[in-house]
N, C-alpha and C positions, 0 to 999 in steps of 0.2 A: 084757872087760867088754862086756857089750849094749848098743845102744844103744836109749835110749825114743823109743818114736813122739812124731813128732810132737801124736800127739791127745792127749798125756798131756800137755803143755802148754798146746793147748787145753781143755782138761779143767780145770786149775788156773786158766788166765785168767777160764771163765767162773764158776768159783765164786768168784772173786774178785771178780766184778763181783757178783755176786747176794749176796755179805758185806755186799757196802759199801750196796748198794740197800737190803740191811734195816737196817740201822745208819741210812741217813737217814733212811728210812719211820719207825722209832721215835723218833728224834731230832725230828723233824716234830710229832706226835705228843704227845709230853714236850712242847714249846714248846709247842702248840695248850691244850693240858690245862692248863699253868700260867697262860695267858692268859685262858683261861676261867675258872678260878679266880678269878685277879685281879678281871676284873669283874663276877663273881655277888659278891663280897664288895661293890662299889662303893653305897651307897645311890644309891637313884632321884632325879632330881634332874628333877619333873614339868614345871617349866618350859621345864629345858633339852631334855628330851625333844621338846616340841612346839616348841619354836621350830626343834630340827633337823629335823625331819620339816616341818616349814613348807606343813602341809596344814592344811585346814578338817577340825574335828572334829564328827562327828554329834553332835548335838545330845543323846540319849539314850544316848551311849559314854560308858561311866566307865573309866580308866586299869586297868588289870589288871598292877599292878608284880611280881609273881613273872615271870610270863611276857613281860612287856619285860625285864624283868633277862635272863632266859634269851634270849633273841633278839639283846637287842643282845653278851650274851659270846659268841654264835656270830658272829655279823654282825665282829666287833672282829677276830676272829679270820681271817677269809674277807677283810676288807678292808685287812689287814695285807699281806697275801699277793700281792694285787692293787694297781693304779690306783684306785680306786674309793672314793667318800666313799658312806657309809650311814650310813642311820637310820632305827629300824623298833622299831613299838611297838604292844602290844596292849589290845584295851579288850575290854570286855563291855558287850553289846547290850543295849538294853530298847525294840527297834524288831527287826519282820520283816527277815529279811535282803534280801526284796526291794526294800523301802521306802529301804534303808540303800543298799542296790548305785543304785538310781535317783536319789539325793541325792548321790551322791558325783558320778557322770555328771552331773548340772548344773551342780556346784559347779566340776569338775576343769572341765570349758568353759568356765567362768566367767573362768576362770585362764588360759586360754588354751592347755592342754594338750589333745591330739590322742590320740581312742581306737584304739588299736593293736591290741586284742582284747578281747575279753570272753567270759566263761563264765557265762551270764546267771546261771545256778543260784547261781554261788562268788564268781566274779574278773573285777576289771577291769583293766586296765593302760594309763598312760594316758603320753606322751610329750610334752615340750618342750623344745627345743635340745638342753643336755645332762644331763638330768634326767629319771629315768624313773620312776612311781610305780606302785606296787601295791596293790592294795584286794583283799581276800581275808575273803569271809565264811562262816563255818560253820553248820550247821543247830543246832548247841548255841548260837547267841546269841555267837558272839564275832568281833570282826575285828583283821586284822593288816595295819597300815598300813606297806610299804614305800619308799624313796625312797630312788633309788641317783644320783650323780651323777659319772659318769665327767668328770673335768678333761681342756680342752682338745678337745673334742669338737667 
């Protein structure tokens, strides 16, 4: 009887590692999908939305619940996975985006958070201890407020 090379082992070890890698990949995947599921089914609950995001809301932003729905089942998902408390919600403009980007910039100093960057055109992001907030505005009138809070920071 012959004997098989070695690499014929190697051969079977490594398809056996790249089985099981797709089997989690999918398995990953299957969870993320049923989770997101779960909470596009959840009614909007506007209050608790804004008391989590625990930002000052412009003044001419009205809630935009299809697309908070979709944000936060992604967000639920991504913060499952991680350390990380989120909350993140969208509204629709009836204010220039520059007007909205400049008002948030007073407001977020006001609060005592520190600007970390800004993309004058889009986005700000602004930082305090361990709390980092996103303001993101698009030329279609709309904004997406982020606030991540990494615990223990």
């Amino acid at each position: 009887m012959a004997r098989l090379s070695p690499w014929v082992f190697a051969g079977i070890g490594c398809l056996g590692v790249v089985a099981l890698g797709v089997v989690s990949i999918g398995g990953i995947g299957l969870m993320v999908a049923k989770n997101m599921k779960e909470e596009m089914a959840k009614p909007i609950d506007k209050a608790a939305v804004l008391h989590d995001l625990n930002v000052p809301i412009h003044p001419k932003a009205t809630l935009d619940e299809t697309t908070t729905s979709s944000l936060r089942a992604g967000m639920s998902s991504m913060a499952r996975m991680t350390n990380l408390k989120m909350a993140a919600a969208a509204f629709q403009l009836g204010a220039p985006a520059d007007e909205v980007l400049s008002w948030y910039e007073k407001e977020l100093e006001k609060l005592g958070y520190q600007k970390k960057s800004a993309d004058k055109e889009q986005s700000l992001r602004y930082e305090q201890k361990d709390s980092t907030i996103l303001i993101s505005v698009t030329k279609s009138g709309s904004l997406t407020i982020t606030r991540m809070k990494t615990p223990g920071k």
